[in-house]
MIKENU-718820 format. One record per residue: residue number from 1; x, y, z of N, C-alpha, C, O in turn. Coordinates in nm, 3 decimals, m for minus. Layout:
// residues N
+-------+---------+---------+---------+---------+---------+---------+---------+---------+---------+---------+---------+---------+
! vexba !    n_c1 !    n_c2 !    n_c3 !   ca_c1 !   ca_c2 !   ca_c3 !    c_c1 !    c_c2 !    c_c3 !    o_c1 !    o_c2 !    o_c3 !
+-------+---------+---------+---------+---------+---------+---------+---------+---------+---------+---------+---------+---------+
!   NUM !       X !       Y !       Z !       X !       Y !       Z !       X !       Y !       Z !       X !       Y !       Z !
...
+-------+---------+---------+---------+---------+---------+---------+---------+---------+---------+---------+---------+---------+
END
This chain:
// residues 50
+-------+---------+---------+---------+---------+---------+---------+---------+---------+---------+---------+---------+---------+
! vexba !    n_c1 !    n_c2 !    n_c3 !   ca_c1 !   ca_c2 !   ca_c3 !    c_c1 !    c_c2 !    c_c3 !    o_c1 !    o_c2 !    o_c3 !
+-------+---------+---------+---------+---------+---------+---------+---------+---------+---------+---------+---------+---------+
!     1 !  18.866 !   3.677 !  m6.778 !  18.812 !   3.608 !  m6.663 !  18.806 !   3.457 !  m6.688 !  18.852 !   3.373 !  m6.611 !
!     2 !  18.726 !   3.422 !  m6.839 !  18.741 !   3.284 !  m6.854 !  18.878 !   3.190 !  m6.844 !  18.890 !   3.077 !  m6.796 !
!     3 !  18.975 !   3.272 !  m6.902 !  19.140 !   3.228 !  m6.901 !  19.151 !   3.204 !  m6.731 !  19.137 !   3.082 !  m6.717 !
!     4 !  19.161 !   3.234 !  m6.665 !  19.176 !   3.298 !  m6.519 !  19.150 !   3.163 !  m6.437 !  19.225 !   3.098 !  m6.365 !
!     5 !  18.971 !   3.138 !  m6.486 !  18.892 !   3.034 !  m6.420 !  18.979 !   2.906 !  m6.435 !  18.978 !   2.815 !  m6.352 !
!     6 !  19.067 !   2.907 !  m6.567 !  19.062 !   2.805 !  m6.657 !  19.204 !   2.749 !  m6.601 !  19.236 !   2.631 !  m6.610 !
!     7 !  19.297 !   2.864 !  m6.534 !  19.423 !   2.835 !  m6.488 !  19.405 !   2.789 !  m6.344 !  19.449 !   2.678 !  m6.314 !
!     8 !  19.346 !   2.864 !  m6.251 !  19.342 !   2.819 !  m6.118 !  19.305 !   2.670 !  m6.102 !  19.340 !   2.615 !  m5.998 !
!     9 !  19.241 !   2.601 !  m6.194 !  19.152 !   2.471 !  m6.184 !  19.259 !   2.346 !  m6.201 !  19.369 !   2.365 !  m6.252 !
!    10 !  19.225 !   2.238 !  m6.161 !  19.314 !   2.117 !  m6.173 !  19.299 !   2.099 !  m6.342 !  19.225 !   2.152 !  m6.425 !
!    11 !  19.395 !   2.008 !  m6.349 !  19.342 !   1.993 !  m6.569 !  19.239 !   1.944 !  m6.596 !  19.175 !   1.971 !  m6.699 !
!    12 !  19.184 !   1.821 !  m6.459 !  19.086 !   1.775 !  m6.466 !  18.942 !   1.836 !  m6.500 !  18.864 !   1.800 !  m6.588 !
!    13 !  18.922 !   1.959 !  m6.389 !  18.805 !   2.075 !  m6.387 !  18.836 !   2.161 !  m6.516 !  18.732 !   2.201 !  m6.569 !
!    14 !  18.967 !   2.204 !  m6.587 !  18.995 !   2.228 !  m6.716 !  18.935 !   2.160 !  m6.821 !  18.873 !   2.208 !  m6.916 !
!    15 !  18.968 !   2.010 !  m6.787 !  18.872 !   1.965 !  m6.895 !  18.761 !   2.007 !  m6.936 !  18.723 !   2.059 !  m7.041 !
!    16 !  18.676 !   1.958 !  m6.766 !  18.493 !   1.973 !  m6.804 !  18.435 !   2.117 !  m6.865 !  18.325 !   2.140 !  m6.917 !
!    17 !  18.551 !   2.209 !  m6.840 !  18.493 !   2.386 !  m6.850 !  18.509 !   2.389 !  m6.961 !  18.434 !   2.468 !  m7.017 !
!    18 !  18.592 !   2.326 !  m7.039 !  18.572 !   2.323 !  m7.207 !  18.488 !   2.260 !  m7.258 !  18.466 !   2.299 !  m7.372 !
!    19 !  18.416 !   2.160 !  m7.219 !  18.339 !   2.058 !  m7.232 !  18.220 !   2.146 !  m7.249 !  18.163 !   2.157 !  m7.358 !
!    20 !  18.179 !   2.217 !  m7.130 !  18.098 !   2.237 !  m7.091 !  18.105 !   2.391 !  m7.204 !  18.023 !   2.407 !  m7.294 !
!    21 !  18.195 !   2.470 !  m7.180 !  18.176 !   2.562 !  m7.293 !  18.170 !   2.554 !  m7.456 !  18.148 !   2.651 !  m7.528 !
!    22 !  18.196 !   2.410 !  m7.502 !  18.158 !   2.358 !  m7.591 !  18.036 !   2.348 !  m7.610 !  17.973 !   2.415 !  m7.692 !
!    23 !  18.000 !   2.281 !  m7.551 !  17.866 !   2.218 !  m7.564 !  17.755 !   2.395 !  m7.546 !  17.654 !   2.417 !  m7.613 !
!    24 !  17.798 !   2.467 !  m7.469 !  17.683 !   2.601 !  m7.465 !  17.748 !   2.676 !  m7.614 !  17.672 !   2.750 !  m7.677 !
!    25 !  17.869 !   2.656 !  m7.658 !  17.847 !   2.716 !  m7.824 !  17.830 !   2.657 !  m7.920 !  17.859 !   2.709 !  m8.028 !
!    26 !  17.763 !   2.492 !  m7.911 !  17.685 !   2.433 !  m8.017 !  17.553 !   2.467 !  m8.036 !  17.496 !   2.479 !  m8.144 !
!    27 !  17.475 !   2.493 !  m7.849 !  17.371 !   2.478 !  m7.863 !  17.345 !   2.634 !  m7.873 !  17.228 !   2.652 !  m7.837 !
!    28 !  17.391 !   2.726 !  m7.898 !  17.413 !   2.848 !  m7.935 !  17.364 !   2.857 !  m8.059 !  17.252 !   2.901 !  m8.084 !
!    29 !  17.473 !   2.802 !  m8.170 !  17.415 !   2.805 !  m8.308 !  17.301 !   2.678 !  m8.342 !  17.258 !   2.662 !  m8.456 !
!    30 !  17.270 !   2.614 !  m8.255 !  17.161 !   2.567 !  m8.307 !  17.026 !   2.606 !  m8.256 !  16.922 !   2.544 !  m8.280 !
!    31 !  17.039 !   2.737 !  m8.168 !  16.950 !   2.787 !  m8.145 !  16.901 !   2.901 !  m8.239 !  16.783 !   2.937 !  m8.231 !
!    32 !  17.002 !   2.969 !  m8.345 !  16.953 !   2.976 !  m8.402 !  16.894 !   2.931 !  m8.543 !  16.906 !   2.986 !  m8.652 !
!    33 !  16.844 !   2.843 !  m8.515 !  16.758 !   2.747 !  m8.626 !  16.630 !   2.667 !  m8.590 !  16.560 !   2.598 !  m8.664 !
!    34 !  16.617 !   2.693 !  m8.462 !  16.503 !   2.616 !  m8.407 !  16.375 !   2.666 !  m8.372 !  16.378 !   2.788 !  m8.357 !
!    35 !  16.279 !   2.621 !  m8.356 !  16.132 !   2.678 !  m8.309 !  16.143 !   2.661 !  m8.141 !  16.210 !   2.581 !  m8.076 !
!    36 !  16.067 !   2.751 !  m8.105 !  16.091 !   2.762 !  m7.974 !  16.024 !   2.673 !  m7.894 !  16.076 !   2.653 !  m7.784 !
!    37 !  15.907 !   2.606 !  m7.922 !  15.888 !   2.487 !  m7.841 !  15.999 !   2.350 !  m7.834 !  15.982 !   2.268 !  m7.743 !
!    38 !  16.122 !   2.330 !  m7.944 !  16.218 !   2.241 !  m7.936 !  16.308 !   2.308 !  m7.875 !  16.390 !   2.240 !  m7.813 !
!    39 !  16.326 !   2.475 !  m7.871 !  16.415 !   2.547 !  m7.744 !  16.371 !   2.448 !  m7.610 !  16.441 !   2.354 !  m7.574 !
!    40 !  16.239 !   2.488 !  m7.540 !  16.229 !   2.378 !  m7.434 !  16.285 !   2.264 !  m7.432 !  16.377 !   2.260 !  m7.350 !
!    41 !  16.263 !   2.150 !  m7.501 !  16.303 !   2.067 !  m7.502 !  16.413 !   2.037 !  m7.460 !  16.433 !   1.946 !  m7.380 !
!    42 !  16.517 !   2.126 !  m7.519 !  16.648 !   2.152 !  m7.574 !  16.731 !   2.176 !  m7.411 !  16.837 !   2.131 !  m7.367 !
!    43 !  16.640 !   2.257 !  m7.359 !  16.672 !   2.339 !  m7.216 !  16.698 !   2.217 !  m7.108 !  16.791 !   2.200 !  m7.028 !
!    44 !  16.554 !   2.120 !  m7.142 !  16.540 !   2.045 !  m7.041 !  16.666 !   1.937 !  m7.016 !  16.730 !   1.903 !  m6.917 !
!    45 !  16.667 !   1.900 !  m7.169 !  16.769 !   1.802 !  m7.179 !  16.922 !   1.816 !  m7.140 !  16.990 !   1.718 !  m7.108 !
!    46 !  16.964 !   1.926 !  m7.143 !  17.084 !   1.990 !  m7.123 !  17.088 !   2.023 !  m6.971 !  17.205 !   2.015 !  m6.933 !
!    47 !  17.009 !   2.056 !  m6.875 !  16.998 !   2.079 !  m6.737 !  16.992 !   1.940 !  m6.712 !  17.069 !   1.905 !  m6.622 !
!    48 !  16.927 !   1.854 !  m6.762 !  16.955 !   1.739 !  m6.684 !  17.088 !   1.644 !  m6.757 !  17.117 !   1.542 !  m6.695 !
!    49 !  17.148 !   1.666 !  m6.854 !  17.256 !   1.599 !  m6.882 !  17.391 !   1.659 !  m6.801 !  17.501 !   1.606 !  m6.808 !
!    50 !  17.358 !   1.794 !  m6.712 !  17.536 !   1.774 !  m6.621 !  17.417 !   1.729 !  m6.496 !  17.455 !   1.695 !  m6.384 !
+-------+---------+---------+---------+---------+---------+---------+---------+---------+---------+---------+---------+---------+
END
């Protein structure tokens, strides 16, 4: 399905979906290492950075 999304899209919207799926499997493994009140943090900052 992800391949799929990834073809229909201009290269442009290709870009950001890697971008963007980058960035959710960094903060993936750095979730696990964190205390869960910097999870919040973590949440907030990322909803408001797209």
């Amino acid at each position: 399905m992800e391949s799929r999304l990834l073809n229909q899209s201009t290269h442009h919207d290709r870009l950001i979906m890697r971008h963007i799926l980058a960035q959710f499997k960094r903060i993936l493994k750095e979730l696990e290492t964190i205390t869960p009140n910097y999870y919040d943090g973590l949440v907030m900052q990322c909803l408001g950075g797209f």
